[in-house]
N, C-alpha and C positions, 0 to 999 in steps of 0.2 A: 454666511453673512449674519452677523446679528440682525437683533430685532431691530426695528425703530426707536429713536431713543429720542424724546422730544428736549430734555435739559441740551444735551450735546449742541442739537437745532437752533436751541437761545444762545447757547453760547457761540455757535458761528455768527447768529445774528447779531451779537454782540459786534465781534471780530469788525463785520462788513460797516457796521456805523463807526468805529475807529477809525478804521482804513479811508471812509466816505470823507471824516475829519482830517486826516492826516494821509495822504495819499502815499508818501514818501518810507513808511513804516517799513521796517524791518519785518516780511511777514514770517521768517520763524520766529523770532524773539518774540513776536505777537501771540502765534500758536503755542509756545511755550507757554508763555504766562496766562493765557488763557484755558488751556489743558483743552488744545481739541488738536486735531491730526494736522499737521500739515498739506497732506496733499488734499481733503475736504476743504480746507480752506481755501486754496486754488481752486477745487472745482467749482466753488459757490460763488467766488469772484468772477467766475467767465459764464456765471448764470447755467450751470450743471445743477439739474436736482436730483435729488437723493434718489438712487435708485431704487430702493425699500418702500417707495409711497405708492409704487406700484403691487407691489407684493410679494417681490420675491423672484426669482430666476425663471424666468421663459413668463413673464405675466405681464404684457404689452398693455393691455387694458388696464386704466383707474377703476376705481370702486364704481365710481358712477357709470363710467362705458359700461363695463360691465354687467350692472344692474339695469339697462337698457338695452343689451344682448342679451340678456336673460327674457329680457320681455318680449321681444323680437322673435325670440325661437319660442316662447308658449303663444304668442300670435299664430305661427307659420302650421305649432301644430293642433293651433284650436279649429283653424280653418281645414285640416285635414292633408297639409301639405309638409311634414317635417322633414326638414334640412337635409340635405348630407354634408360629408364634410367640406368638397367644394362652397359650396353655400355657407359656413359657417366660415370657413375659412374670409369668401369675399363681403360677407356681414361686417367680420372685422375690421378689415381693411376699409372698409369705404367709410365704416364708424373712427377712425384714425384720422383718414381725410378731413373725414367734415372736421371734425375736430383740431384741423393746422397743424396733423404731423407728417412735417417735410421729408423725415427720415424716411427709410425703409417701413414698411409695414412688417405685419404676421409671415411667419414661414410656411410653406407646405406644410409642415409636421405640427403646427401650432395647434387648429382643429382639434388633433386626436390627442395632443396632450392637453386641452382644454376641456374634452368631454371627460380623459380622466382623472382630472383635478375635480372635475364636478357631477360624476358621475350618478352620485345622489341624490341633486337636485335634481337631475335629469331624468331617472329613471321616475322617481315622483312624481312628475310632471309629468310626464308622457303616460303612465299606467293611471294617472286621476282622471286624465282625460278622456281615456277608453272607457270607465269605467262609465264617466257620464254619458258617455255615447250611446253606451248599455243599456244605462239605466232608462234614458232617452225614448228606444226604440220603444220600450216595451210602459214606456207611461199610458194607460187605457184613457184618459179623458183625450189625451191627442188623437187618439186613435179614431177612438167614437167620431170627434170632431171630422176627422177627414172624412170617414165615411157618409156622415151628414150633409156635408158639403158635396161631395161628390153624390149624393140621391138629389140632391136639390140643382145641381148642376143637370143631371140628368133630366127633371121634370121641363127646368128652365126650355133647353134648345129639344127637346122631345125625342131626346134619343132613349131607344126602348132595350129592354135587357139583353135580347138577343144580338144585338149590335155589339154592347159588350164582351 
């Protein structure tokens, strides 16, 4: 399937304020002199949109769903709990819902050809994270801090080392 092609898009948009005017129109003689497809013209009159706005073959998500599942899973694994595919799988789905699509949802096989369309951003995101985990563990003034805390805890309720 081609790209997106926005002039084609004006020119349907054209077509439909004709047809809006004159409802009775010839719609091939229309398409013809307008130089757009015939059967787009049909789908755009029964409120069919371009299948390309979404991305491309197996891409159920808009740009923006998508960039709100994108958020969603660096959430799940900032908190320490990352996805599998079940979980990405019903992410999507209920992000469809909200969103008032009555159709079908995602497939089983959606998930895993989603992680590998974006396996990039994914692996990025999941490896920066550890990384600051890392680095996290091992930052000395937190460290100190607890153990401060924790002597001072101790003096507080009077519990002595050997308790410890």
């Amino acid at each position: 399937m081609p790209n997106y092609d926005s002039k084609e898009e004006e020119q349907l948009t054209d077509c439909l304020q004709i047809i809006a005017k004159n409802p009775r129109i010839k719609l091939a003689r229309l398409a013809r002199e307008l130089r757009v497809l015939y059967d787009k013209l049909r789908r755009r009159i029964r409120h069919v949109a371009d299948g390309r706005l979404n991305g491309g073959h197996n891409k159920r998500l808009t740009a923006m769903q998508e960039d709100g599942f994108k958020r969603y899973i660096t959430y799940l694994i900032n908190i320490g709990e990352p996805p599998d595919l079940k979980g990405l799988w019903l992410a999507a789905n209920k992000i469809l819902i909200q969103c008032g699509n009555s159709g079908s949802g995602v497939s089983g096989n959606w998930a895993k050809c989603w992680l590998a369309r974006n396996s990039d951003w994914f692996k990025n995101i999941y490896a920066r994270t550890i990384v600051a985990k890392r680095k996290a563990v091992y930052d000395q003034e937190d460290i100190a801090q607890h153990f401060a805390d924790f002597q001072f805890a101790m003096s507080k309720y009077g519990v002595v080392q050997s308790d410890v």
